[in-house]
C-alpha positions as CSV (number, residue, x, y, z in Angstrom):
1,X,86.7,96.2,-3.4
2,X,88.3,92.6,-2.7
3,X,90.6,92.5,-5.7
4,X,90.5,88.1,-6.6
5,X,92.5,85.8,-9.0
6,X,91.4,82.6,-10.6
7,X,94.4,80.3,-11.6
8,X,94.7,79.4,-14.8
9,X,93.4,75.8,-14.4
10,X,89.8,77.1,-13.1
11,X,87.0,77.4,-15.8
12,X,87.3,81.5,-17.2
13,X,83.9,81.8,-16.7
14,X,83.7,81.0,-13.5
15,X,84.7,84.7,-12.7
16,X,81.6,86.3,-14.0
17,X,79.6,84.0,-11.3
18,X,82.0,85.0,-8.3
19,X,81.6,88.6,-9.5
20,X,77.9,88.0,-9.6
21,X,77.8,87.1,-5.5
22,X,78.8,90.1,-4.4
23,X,79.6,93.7,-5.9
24,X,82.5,94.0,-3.8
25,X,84.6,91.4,-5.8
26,X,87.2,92.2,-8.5
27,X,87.7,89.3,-10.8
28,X,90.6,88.3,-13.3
29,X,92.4,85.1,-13.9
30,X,95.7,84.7,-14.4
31,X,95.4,84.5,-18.4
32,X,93.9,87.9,-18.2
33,X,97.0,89.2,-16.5
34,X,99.1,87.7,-19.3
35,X,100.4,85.3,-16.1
36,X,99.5,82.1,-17.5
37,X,102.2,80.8,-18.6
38,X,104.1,81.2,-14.8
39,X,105.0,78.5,-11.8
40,X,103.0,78.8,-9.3
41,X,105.9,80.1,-7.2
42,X,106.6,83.1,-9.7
43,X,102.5,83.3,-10.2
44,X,102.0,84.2,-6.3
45,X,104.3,86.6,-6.0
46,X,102.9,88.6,-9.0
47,X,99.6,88.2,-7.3
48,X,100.2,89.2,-4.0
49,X,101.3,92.7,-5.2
50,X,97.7,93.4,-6.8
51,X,95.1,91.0,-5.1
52,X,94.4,90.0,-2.2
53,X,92.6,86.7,-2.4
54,X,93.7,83.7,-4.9
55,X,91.8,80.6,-5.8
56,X,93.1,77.9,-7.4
57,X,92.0,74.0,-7.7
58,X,95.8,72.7,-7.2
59,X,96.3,70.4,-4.4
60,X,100.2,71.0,-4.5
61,X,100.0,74.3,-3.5
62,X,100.5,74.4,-0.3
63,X,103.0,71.4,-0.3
64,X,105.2,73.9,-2.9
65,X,104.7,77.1,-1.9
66,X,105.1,78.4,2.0
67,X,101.4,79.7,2.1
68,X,101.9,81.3,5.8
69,X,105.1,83.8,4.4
70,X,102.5,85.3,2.1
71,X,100.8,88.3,1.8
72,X,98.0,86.4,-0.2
73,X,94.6,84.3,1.2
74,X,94.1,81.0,-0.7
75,X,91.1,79.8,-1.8
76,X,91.7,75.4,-2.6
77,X,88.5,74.4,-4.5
78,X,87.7,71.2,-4.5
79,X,85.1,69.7,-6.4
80,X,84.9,66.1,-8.5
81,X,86.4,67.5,-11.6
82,X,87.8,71.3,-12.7
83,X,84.9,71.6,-15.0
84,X,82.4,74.9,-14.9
85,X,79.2,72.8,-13.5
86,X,80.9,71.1,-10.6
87,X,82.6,74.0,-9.6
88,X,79.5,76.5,-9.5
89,X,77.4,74.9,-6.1
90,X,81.0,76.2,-4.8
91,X,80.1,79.5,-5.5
92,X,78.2,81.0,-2.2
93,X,81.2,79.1,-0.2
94,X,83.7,80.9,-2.3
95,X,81.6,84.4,-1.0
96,X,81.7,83.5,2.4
97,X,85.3,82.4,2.7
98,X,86.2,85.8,0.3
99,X,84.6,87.8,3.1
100,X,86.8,86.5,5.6
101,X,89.9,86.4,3.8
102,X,92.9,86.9,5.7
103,X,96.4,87.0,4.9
104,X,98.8,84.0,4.2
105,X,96.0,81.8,4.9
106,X,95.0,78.5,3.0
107,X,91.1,77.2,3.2
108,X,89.8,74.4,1.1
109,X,85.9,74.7,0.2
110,X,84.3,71.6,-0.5
């Protein structure tokens, strides 16, 4: 099982459609994890102790976090708008690059 988070500023049911792709994948988002109301700094190291993979749509990230120190692969979605429809064609992307996930590593799918 690939245990995933969904930040808080991805679509909730977005999770149900990545858990969909592949019976391997664990799905919360942050709000599930009562996290939503942390930095991102503070919401990473929560994460890395119980997933593995996190995806998120916030370009900053990487430019506030040091990605490469942590234990965590980072999905950066990005899409026209945060909304449910144009994030769903990323879907089968998001399955391949979850499959390869490796550790203190930051992809963007387009």
């Amino acid at each position: 099982m690939i245990k995933i988070l969904l930040d808080e500023c991805l679509p909730r049911k977005l999770k149900y459609r990545i858990e969909e792709s592949d019976t391997k994948f664990f799905v919360k988002t942050a709000p599930d994890m009562g996290w939503a109301s942390l930095s991102n700094g503070k919401l990473l190291t929560a994460a890395e102790k119980e997933f593995e993979v996190f995806i998120t749509s916030d370009k900053n990230l990487s430019f506030q976090q040091s990605v490469s120190s942590s234990s965590i692969y980072i999905i950066l979605l990005i899409a026209r708008t945060n909304t449910y429809e144009d994030l769903l064609p990323l879907v089968q992307k998001i399955k391949k690059a979850v499959k390869a996930h490796k550790p203190g590593t930051l992809i963007e799918i387009e």
